[in-house]
N, C-alpha and C positions, 0 to 999 in steps of 0.2 A: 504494500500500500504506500503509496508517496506519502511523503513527510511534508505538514506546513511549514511554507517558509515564514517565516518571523525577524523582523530587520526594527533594530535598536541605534541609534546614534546619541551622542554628547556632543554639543560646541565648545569648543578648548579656545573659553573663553574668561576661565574660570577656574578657582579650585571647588573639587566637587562638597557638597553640602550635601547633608540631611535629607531636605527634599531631592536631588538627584538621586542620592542608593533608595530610598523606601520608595517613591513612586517610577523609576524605571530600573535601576541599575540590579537590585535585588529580586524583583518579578522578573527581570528577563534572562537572568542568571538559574532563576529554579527553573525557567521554561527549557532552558538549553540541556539539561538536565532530563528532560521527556523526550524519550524516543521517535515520539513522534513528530516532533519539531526538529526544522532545521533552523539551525539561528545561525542569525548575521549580526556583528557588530562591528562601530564604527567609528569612529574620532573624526566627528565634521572638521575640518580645521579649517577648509576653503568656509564654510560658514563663520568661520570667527573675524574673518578679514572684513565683513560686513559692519563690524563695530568696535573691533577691537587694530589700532594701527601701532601696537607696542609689540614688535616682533621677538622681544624676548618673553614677551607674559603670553605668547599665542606658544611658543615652545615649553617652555614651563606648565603650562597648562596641558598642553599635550603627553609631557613625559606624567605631571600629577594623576591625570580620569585614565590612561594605561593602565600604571600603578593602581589604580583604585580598583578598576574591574578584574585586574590579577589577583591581586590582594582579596577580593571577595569571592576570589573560589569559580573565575572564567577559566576554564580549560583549552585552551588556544588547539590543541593538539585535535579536540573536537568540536568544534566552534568555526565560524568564518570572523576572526579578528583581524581588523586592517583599518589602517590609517584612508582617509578619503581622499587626499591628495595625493595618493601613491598610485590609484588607481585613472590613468587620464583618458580614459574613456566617461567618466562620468560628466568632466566638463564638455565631451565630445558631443553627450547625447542632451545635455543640457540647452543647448543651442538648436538643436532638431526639434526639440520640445518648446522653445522658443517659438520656434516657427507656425506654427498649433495653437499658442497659447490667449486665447482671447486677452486681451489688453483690458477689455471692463469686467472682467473678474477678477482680474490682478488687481484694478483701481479699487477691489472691494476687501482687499488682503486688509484682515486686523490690525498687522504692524504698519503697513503704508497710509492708512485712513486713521491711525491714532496721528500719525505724523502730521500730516494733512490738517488735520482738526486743531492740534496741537497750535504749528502755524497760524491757521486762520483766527483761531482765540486772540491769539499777540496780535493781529495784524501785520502778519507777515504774508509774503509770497506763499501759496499752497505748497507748493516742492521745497521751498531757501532749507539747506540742509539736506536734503533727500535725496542721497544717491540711487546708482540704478542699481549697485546691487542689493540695496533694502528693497528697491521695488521689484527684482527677479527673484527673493529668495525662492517662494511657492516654487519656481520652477529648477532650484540645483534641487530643493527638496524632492518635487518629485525623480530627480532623473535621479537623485540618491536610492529611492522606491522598487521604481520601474524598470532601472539597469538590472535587478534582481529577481525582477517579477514576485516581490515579495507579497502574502496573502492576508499578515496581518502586521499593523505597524502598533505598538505601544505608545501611546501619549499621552498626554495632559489634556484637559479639555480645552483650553486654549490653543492646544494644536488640529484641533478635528477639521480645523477649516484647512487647513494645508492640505492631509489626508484627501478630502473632497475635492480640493483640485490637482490632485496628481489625479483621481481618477477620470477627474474632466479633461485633463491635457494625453491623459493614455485612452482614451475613450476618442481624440478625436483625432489621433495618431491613426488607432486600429480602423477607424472609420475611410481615411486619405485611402491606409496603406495597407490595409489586412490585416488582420488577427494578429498581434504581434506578444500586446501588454495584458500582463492579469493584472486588473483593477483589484487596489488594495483596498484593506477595509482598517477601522480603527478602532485599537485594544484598550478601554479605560476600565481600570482597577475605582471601583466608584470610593473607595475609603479613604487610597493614598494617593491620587493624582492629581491633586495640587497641595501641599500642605503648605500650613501659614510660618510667616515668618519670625524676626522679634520682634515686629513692630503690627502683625496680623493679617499684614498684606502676603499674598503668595511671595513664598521664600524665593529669592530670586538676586543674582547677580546685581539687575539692575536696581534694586529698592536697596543694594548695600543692607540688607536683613538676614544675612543667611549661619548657620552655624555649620563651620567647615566639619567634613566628615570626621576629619580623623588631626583633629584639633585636641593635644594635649590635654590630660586630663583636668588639671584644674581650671586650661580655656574654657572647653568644654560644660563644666559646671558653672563655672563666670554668667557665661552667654544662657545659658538656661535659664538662673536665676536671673535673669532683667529682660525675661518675655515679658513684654504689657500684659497687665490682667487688668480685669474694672478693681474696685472699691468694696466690695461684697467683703463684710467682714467674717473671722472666720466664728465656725460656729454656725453661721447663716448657708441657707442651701444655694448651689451653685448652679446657675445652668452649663452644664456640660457641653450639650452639644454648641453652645454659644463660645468654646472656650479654645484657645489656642493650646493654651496647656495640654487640656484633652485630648485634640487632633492627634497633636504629636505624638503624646503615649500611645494613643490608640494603631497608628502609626508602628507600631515597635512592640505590640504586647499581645498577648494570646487572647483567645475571646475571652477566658477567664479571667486573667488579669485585668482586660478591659470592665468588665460588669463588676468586677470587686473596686473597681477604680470610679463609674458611675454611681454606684454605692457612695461611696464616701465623699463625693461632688454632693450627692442630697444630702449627707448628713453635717456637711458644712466642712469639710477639709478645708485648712486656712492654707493660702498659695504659695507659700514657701515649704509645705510640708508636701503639698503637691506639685514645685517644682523638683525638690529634693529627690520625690518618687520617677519623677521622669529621668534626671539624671542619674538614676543608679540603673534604670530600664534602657536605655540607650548605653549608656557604661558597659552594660554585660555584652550585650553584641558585637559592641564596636571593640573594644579591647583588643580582643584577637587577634582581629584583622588591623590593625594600628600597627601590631608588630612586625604582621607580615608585607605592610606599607611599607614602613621604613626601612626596610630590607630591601626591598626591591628597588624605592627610590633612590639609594645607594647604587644602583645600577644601571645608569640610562643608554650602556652599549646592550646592554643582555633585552631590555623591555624594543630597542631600536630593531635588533635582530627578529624579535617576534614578531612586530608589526610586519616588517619588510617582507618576512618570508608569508605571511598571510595575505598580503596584499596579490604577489606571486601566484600564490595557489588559487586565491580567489578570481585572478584574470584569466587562468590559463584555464579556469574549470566554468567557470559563467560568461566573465562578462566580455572577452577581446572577442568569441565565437557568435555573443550575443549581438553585440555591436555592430561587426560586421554584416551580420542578418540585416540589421537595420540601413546600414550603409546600401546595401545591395535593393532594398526597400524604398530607398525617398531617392533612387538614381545615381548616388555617388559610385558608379561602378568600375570596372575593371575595363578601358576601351579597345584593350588589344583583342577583347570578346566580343568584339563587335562584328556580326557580319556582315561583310561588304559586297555590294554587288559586282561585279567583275565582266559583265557581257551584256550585249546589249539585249539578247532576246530572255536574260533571267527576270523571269517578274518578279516587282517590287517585294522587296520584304516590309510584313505584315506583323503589325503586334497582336496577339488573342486578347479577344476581349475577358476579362476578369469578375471575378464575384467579390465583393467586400461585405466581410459582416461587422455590426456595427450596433451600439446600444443607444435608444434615446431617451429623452427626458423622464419619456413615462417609464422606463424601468425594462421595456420590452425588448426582446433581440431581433433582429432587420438583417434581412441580405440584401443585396442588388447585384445586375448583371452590370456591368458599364463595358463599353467601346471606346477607348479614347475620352471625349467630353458626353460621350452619348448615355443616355439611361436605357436599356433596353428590358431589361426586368425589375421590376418593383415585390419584394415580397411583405403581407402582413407581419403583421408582430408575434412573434413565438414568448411563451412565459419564459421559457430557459435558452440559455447558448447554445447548448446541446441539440433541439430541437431544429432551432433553425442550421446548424452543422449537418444534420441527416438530411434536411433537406436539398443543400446544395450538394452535397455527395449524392443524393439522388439522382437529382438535376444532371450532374456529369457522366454518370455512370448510365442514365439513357439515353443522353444524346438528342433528346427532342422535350419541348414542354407536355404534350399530353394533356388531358385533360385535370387541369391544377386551379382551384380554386382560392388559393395559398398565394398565387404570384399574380401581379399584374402584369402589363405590356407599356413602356416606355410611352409619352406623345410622339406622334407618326412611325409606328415600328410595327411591324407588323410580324405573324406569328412564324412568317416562314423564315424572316430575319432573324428569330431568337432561336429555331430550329439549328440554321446553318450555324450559327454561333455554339449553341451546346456541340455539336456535330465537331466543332474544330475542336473545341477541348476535349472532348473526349479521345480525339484521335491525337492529337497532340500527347494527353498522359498516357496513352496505351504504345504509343510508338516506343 
């Protein structure tokens, strides 16, 4: 049975935090661990050029979320681990998906319309500040995706609009070009996919809120103890789920420990005795793995070597064979395979007309015949891929339309047109 693929990235833009290991690094690390997933992981770095222009904290960062995912027990040896700029077919196919990419659903990307807004509030220029690669990110993201055919991605709920358009820009790839891209879909953990920060906001680089993973243990405790909490004295009942404190623990703790911890939120736990419990609950896990950080971080030729040879394996096994599929797809081809005509009485060479299947809005699967700019069959919407796949393997496999109440006829095409067209492919794959 195939294995789902599963594709995880970090921007090395950063040292990793709390909210990075419990809402991706940790879930995608047990996933990899299931036989039945194939996982991919990845060190965005060309993402971090987007906001970060200190080219030693973009390497530093790099050599840190490595170390981090080693150190939590990634297994390279069974894993797809590789650096994203080692791999340059990704910027390749970034640009092909460019080409695809509606310009007013990019104008509606989250990070480009905060910007925007941002702007307009000051009264400034809508763009002053806004480069273009904040406004292509959606699209290195999907080619990050789609280079992989990846089936499910892990995010944040602030990422699901990404997700949704890798599968608009691979949706309208396969539609140009044929069946090329599996449309991903997006994995949120509803407990820990965004935890708050110390200030309550999502933990996050940019809010300057985050408590580094593997942060010294009495940092560590510092930064715990001075999360915001309200005023609720102790003794008085707390709302929990209103609570950053809580998150967190909950976050890091088994169900039981979590319901003996909501417990004692009603029974009025005062906030220092329930930060105290959080830092000893995050203490225990992290520990370990702190040791096995700084051990590795002591090594940035041995973590360099891993990447590189992953990066390797993972081109030589997916993506340079996939690439070139696509290359061969939107026409970049090889012209020495060009057949030339050579005589005057050889008739013109002929392109076969093609079937493209293709998904639309409503959810439904589509084929078409096309000639060139020509439509010559139109088919209904099928509920599955599958479905409308049987069909056109039908379709080719007789050689004539028959009586098909499944497919329309192009404007001015007529049936013995779409006849002679099945007829050429057919003989075309049987030769």
């Amino acid at each position: 049975m195939p294995r789902t693929r599963v594709l995880t990235g970090i921007t090395t833009s950063g040292t990793p935090h709390l909210g990075n290991y419990a809402g991706a690094i940790r879930p995608a690390i047990t996933s990899s661990r299931d036989a039945s997933t194939e996982s991919f992981y990845f060190l965005a770095d060309l993402h971090a050029l987007i906001k970060v222009t200190d080219p030693a904290r973009v390497q530093r960062s790099t050599l840190e979320i490595a170390a981090t995912w080693l150190a939590c027990g990634l297994e390279p040896d069974k894993v797809w681990f590789y650096r994203q700029s080692d791999i340059p077919e990704i910027p390749e196919l970034t640009w092909m998906l460019t080409c695809v990419a509606g310009k007013g659903i990019l104008n509606r990307a989250h990070a480009y319309k905060a910007a925007v807004d941002r702007n307009t509030a000051e009264g400034e220029d809508a763009d002053a500040g806004v480069t273009a690669g904040l406004f292509m990110y959606p699209v290195l993201m999907a080619a990050d995706i789609l280079a992989f055919n990846a089936q499910k991605v892990p995010v944040g709920r602030d990422q699901v609009q990404h997700i949704e358009m890798a599968r608009d820009f691979g949706q309208r790839f396969n539609h140009l070009y044929g069946e090329h891209f599996t449309l991903p879909e997006a994995v949120i953990e509803a407990q820990v996919a965004t935890l708050p920060g110390l200030d309550g906001r999502k933990m996050s680089k940019s809010y300057d809120n985050t408590i580094p993973l593997f942060a010294p243990t009495a940092q560590l405790r510092k930064l715990i103890m001075s999360i915001v909490t309200d005023s609720t004295e102790p003794g008085a009942r707390k709302n929990a789920d209103a609570s950053n404190v809580f998150s967190l623990y909950q976050a890091f703790a088994s169900a039981d420990e979590t319901a003996a911890m909501r417990r004692a939120f009603d029974d009025g736990i005062a906030w220092g005795d329930a930060k105290q419990a959080l830092f000893e609950r995050v203490e225990t896990e992290v520990a370990p793995m702190r040791e096995r950080y700084d051990a590795l971080i002591a090594k940035p030729a041995e973590i360099e070597a891993i990447l590189r040879d992953g990066a390797q394996r993972v081109r030589s096994t997916y993506v340079t064979p996939f690439v070139t599929q696509l290359r061969e797809a939107v026409g970049l081809r090889d012209l020495s395979k060009v057949v030339v005509s050579t005589g005057a009485d050889e008739k013109p060479r002929t392109t076969l007309p093609v079937f493209k299947q293709y998904r639309e809005a409503d959810g439904r699967f589509y084929f078409k015949l096309v000639d060139g700019e020509r439509l010559l069959l139109q088919s209904a919407g099928f509920d599955a891929p599958k479905d409308a796949g049987q069909r056109v393997a039908a379709l080719k496999r007789e050689g004539r339309l028959g009586d098909d109440a499944q497919v329309g006829l192009g404007e001015s095409v007529t049936r013995e047109e779409v006849d002679a067209a099945l007829a050429a492919l057919r003989d075309a794959e049987s030769a």
